[in-house]
N, C-alpha and C positions, 0 to 999 in steps of 0.2 A: 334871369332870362325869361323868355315870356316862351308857352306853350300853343299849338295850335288854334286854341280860340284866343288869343293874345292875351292870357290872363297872368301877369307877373308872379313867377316861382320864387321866391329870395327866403324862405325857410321850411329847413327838413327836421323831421320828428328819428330820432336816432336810438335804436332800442340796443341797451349794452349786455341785457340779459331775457333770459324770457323766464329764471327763476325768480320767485314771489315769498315771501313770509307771511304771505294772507292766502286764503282761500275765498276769496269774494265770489257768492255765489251767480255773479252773472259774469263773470270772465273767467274760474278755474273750477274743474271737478275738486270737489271732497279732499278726494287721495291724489291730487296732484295733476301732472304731466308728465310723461317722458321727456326727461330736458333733452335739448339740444347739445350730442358729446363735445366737450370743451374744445378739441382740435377743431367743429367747425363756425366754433364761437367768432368772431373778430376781435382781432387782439386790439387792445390800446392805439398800436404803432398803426395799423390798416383804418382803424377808423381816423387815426390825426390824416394819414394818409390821402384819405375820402376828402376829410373837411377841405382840405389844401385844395382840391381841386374842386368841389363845389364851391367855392368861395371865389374860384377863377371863373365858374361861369355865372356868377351873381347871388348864390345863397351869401346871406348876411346875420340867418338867423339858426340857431342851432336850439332844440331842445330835447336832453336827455331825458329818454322813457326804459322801460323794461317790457313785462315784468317789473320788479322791482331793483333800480339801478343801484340803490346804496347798499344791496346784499353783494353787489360786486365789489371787489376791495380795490382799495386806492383810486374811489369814484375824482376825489380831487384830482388829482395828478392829470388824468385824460381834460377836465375841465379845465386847468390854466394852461396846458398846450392848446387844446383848441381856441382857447381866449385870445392865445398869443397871436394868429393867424391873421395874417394881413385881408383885411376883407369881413372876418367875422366881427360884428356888432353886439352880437347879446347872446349868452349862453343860459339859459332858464333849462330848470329840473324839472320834473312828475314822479312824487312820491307819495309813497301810502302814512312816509309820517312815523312809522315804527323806530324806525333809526334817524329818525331826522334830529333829534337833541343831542347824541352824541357825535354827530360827522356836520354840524351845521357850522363851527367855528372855523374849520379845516376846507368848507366849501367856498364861505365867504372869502376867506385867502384867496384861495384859485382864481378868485374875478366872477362868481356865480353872480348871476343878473336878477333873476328871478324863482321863484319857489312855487310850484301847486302843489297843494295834500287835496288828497283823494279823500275824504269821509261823508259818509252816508248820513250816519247818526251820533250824536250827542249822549245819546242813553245807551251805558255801557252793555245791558244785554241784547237791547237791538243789535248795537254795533258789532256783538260777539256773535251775533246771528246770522250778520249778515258776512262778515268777512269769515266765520267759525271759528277763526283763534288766534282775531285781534284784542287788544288791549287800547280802548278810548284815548286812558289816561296818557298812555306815551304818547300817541297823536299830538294833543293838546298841550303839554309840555315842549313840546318840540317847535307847535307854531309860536308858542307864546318867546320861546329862545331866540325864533327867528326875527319876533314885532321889534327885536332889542335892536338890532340894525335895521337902522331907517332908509336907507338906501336901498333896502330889497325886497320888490315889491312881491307880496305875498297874498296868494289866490287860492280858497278854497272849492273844491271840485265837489259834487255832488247829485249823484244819479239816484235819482226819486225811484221806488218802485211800489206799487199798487197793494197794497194790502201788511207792505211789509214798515216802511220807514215814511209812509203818509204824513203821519205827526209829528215828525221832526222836521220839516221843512222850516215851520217858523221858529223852532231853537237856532237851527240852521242860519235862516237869516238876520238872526237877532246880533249874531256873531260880527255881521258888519256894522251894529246898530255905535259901537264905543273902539273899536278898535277901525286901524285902515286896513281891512281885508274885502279884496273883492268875493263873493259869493258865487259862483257860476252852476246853475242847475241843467246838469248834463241830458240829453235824451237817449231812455236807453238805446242801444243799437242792436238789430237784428243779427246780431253776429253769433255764432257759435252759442253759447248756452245763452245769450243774449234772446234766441229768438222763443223762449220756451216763458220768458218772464214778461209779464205786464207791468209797461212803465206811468209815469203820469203825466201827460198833458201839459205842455207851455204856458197854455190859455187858463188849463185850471191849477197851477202852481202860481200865476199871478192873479190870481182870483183871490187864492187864498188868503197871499200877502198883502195885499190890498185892504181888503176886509179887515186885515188886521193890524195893518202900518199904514195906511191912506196911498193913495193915488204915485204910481209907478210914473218918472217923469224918465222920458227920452234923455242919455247922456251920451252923446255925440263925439267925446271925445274916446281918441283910443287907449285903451287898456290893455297892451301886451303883443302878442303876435298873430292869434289868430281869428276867428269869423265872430267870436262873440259879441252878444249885442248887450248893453247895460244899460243900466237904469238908474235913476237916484231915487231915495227916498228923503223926507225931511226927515231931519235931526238924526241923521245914519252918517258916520264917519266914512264910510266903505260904501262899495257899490253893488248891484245885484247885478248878474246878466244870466244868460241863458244861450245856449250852443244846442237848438235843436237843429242837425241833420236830415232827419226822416219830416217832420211836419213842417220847417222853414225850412226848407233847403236854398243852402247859400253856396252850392258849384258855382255858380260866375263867378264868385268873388275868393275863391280856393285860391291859396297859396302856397299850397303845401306840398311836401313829399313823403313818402317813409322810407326807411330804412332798420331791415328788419336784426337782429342784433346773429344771424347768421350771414347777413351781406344783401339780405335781397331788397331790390329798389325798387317798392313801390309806390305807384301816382296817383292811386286810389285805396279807400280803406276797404270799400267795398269789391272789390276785384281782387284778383289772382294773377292780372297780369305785372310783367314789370322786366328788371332784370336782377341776377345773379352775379354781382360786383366781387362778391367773393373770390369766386370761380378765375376772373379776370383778373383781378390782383397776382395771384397764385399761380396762374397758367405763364405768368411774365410777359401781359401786354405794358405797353409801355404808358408814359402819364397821355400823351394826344391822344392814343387810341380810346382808353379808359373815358378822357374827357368827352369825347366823339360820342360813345355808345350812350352816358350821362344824360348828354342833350338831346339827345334821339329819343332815350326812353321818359324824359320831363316832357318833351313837346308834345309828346303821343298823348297825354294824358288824356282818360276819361271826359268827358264832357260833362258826368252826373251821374250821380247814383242813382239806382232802380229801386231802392228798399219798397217803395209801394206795391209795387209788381209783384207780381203771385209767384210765376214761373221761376222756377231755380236754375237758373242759367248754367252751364258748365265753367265759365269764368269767374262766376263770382268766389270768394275767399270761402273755405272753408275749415281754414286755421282759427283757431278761438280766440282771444282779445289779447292774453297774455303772451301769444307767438307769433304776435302781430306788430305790436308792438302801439295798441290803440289811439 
């Protein structure tokens, strides 16, 4: 469906949990969160539910987020129903990669399309640093399980931060230099503990690579579902891109929605507004009404986010990256 400035909606970001087995210091306190109590979780059945009817009004692209989706159990079983769904096209994950070697053969079954691992760093104390009490190696083991099948295109995510994982950027990219992994260098987002940490620069993250792989060449074709923009490098299997929000901002060309993994639907990452599909499922409206409210709150969508803007608006999110479902 296409939303008020006529920009085509056809894939939603689906959060199954908002518990994590990292502590990544720019999306989760130290000690945690108060999870969200299980009865107002979304079950399995309410999200196939969703899909069925997003898929009736033109999503075709589904990707499961959390928190960390594979601490949820029988993460397969929700992914070959949704696969099954007349309408949907590609079901792709986002994972931190701790459990991704043992639930990877059991994903692939289900019809999983695509894979991101989150990691920051290469170097096991950074990396412990930065999530507090990840383990590199399982990460690493996990993609490498994934490169076995070739059919599944596998993206690693990476959000640079200033003083902390500066010099892993070019381990980082080295990682697409022999293998086919795309590299994506995230920017950090002013969100919740997001806004207390100093990220690093688009312009100076391809400086760097540069300087040390030659000359970043425009690749024009696409790679996946969402805004990112990539690059080739000579003699690199894989590709680089980059998903800056705040410095590039690319709202005209949003295609996205969320859905937060207690039901609520939102059309921006950076806002508060949305709707509470939960609530509606539960209260016994029917499937038209449900679809009705769907399209009223996609078309409403945001025009752009304000992260430049000083002022703290009352609308903007003030949930942190983990119960958001980023």
């Amino acid at each position: 469906m296409f939303d008020i400035y006529n920009r085509k909606i056809d894939y939603i970001r689906i959060s199954v949990t908002d518990r994590c087995n990292l502590r990544c210091i720019y999306c989760m306190p130290e000690k945690g969160i108060q999870s969200i109590d299980h009865k107002d979780i979304l079950s399995y059945e309410e999200i196939i539910y969703l899909c069925e009817n997003f898929a009736k009004i033109g999503i075709s692209k589904i990707k499961i987020t959390g928190g960390e989706p594979l601490v949820r159990d029988n993460l397969a079983y929700l992914i070959k129903k949704i696969k099954s769904i007349q309408g949907i096209n590609n079901v792709t994950l986002t994972t931190n990669g701790i459990l991704l070697e043992e639930q990877i053969d059991s994903l692939v079954k289900s019809g999983l399309d695509a894979v991101n691992v989150s990691i920051d760093s290469l170097d096991e104390i950074a990396y412990k640093s930065i999530t507090r009490i990840g383990d590199v190696n399982k990460v690493m083991r996990g993609i490498n399980k994934t490169l076995k099948y070739k059919h599944i295109v596998v993206k690693v995510n990476c959000v640079p931060i200033a003083g902390v994982n500066d010099e892993q950027i070019l381990d980082i990219t080295k990682m697409a230099q022999n293998k086919n992994i795309s590299i994506r260098f995230i920017e950090l987002m002013p969100i919740g503990l997001g806004k207390k940490i100093k990220g690093i620069s688009e312009d100076r993250i391809k400086m760097i690579i540069e300087e040390n792989f030659g000359k970043l060449t425009v690749f024009n074709k696409s790679i996946g579902n969402g805004p990112s923009n990539y690059y080739s490098l000579d003699n690199f299997q894989g590709k680089i891109g980059f998903i800056s929000a705040v410095s590039h901002k690319f709202c005209e060309k949003c295609n996205r929605a969320r859905l937060t993994s207690n039901g609520f639907l939102k059309t921006c990452l950076q806002y508060s507004e949305g709707q509470n599909l939960n609530t509606l499922i539960r209260s016994g409206k029917n499937d038209e009404e449900i679809i009705e409210i769907i399209k009223k709150t996609i078309y409403n969508k945001p025009r752009e986010n304000r992260f430049l803007e000083a002022e703290d608006y009352e609308n903007f999110e003030q949930n942190i990256m983990s119960q958001i479902g980023g």
